[in-house]
N, C-alpha and C positions, 0 to 999 in steps of 0.2 A: 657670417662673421660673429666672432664670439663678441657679447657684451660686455661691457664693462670695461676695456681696451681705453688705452689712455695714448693721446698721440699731438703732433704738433703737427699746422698745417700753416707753412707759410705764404703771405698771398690770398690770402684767405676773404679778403674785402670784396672781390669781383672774378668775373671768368672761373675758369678751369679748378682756381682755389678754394671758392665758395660753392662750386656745384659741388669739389671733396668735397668737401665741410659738412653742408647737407644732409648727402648722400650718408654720409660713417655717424652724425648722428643721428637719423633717421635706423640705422641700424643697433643703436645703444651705446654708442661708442663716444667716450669723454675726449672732447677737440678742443685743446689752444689753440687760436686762431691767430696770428701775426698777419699785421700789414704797417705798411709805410703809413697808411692813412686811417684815423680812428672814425672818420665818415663811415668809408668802405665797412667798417666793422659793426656798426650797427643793428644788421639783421641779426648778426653773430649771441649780441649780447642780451638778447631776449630768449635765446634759446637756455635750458637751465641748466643741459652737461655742457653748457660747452666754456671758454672763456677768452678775454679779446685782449691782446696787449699791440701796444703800436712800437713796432721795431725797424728799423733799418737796416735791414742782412747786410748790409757792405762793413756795417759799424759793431765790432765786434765787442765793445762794452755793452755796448745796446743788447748784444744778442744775446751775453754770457748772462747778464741781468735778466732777461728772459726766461732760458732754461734754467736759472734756477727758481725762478716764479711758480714755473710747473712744478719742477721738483717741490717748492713748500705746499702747492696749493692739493698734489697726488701721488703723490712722493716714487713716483718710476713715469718713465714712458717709455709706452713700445713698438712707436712707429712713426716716422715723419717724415712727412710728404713736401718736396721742395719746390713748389709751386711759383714764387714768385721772380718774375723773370719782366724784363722791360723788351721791347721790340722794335727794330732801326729797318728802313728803307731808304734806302740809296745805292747808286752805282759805284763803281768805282772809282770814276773821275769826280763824285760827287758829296760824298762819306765825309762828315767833320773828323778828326781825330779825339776831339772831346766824345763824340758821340761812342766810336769804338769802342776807348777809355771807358767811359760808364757802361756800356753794354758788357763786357768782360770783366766790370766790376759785379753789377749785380747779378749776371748769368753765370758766373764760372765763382767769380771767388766769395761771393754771397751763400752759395750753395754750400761752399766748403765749410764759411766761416758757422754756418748753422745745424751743418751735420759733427762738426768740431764738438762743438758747443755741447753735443745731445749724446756723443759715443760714448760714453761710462755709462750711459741710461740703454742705450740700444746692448749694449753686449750685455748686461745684466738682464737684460729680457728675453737676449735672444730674437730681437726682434727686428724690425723691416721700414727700409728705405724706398720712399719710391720719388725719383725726377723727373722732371718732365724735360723732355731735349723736345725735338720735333723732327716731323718728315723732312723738312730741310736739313736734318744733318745728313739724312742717308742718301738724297738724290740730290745733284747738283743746282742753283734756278740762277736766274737773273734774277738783278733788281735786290738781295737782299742779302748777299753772299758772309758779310759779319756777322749778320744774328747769326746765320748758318752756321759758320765756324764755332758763336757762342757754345750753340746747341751740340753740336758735332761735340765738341770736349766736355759737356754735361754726358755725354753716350757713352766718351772711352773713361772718363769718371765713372761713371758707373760699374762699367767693364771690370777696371781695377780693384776700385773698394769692393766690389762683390768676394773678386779673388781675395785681398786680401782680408777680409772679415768675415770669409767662411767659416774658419776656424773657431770663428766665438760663435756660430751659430748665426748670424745676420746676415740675412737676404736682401740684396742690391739689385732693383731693378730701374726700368724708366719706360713711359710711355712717351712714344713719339706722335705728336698729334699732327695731322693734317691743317689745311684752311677750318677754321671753328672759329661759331659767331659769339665771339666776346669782346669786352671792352680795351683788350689789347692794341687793336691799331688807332683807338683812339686817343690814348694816353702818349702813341706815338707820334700824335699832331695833326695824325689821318683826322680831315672834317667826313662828314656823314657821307656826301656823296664820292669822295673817295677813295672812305671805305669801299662803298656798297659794289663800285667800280671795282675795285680790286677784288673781292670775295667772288662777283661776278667772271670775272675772268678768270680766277681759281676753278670756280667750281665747272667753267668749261672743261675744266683739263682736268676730273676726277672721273674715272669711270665709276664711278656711281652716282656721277650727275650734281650731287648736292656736297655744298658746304657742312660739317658737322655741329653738332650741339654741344654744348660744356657737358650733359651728362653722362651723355655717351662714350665723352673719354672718361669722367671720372668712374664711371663702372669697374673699367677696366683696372684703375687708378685704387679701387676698396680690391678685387682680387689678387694683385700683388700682394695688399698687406696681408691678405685672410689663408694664400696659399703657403704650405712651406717649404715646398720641397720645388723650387723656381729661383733662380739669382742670376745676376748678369745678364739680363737679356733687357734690349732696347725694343719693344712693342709697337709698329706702326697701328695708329687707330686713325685711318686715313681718307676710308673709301676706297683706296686703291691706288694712290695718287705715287705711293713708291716702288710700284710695281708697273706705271704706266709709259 
């Protein structure tokens, strides 16, 4: 990955977000970090490329005040990772509607509002998108079929803006991640044990036995942006678990 890359990583306080994070400045790579939480952000802001602001993807004043933060603090960005997402478990008979409502807020139209916010910056660079949906958009489950859906239209999102923002040069992609051990079900009121109950029983049904690590997706998550000749394609990083 070339240095000196300037990019936004929202979600950026825990999980999947922070391992990007990491990972692209470990590679030399300048990271706005966004989160809901300025806790979460903490490790973010002892790092020296990198820099932390507290946003709410749903709140699209919040956001625009953001991206142009970057813009004064590096004045282009050329990559940004939509990392921050929330996560619902429930059945059908059992789903609040509040709950949907906010899941479709900050999975689907969070995403939008913060790729909105940042396209005068990506087409002038020619640069790259990457989302994160998950293995539940591509194979059916119980137990979680909203997020599912969330993630599914983060996929054909993808899909689309690939198509349509070929032409400026911006590559669109998204990794779909499997069961991976992050602070995700806890935030979604999952207590410790069950979680670990739940991971547990995921990772029966991976053929390769184990639940994933944040890093492991985000690998995959620094080669989107670093490759350039790749767009529109949704990534299972899974173990297998979409092929099983």
């Amino acid at each position: 990955m070339r240095p000196g890359l300037v990019g936004v990583v929202t979600g950026a306080g825990s999980g999947l977000g922070r391992a990007s994070a990491e990972l692209l400045l470990d590679h030399g790579v300048r990271v706005a970090g966004w989160d809901i939480s300025d806790d979460g952000l903490t490790w973010l802001s002892r790092r020296e490329s990198a820099r932390t602001t507290v946003v709410d993807v749903t709140d699209a004043a919040q956001v625009a005040a953001a991206a142009d933060e970057v813009r004064g603090t590096w004045g282009r960005v050329d990559f940004l990772v939509n990392s921050a997402g929330i996560f619902v478990l429930g059945s059908l008979a059992d789903v609040e509607a509040t709950d949907v409502r906010r899941l479709f807020d900050i999975n689907v139209t969070g995403t939008t509002l913060v790729t909105q916010s940042l396209l005068p910056d990506l087409i002038a660079a020619r640069g790259a998108v990457v989302n994160l949906s998950s293995t539940v958009a591509l194979k059916a489950s119980v137990s979680n079929a909203h997020y599912a859906a969330s993630k599914a239209a983060v996929a054909q999102l993808t899909r689309c803006w690939a198509l349509e923002l070929a032409p400026h040069g911006v590559r669109v992609n998204a990794v779909a991640p499997g069961p991976t051990n992050t602070p995700l079900f806890a935030t979604a009121g999952m207590d410790s044990a069950t979680t670990e109950a739940f991971l547990a029983q995921r990772a029966s049904t991976i053929p390769l036995g184990r639940t994933g690590e944040p890093v492991e997706v985000a690998r995959w998550i620094t080669r989107f942006i670093d490759d350039e000749w790749i767009t529109g394609h949704v990534l299972p990083v899974d173990g297998g678990t979409s092929i099983a």
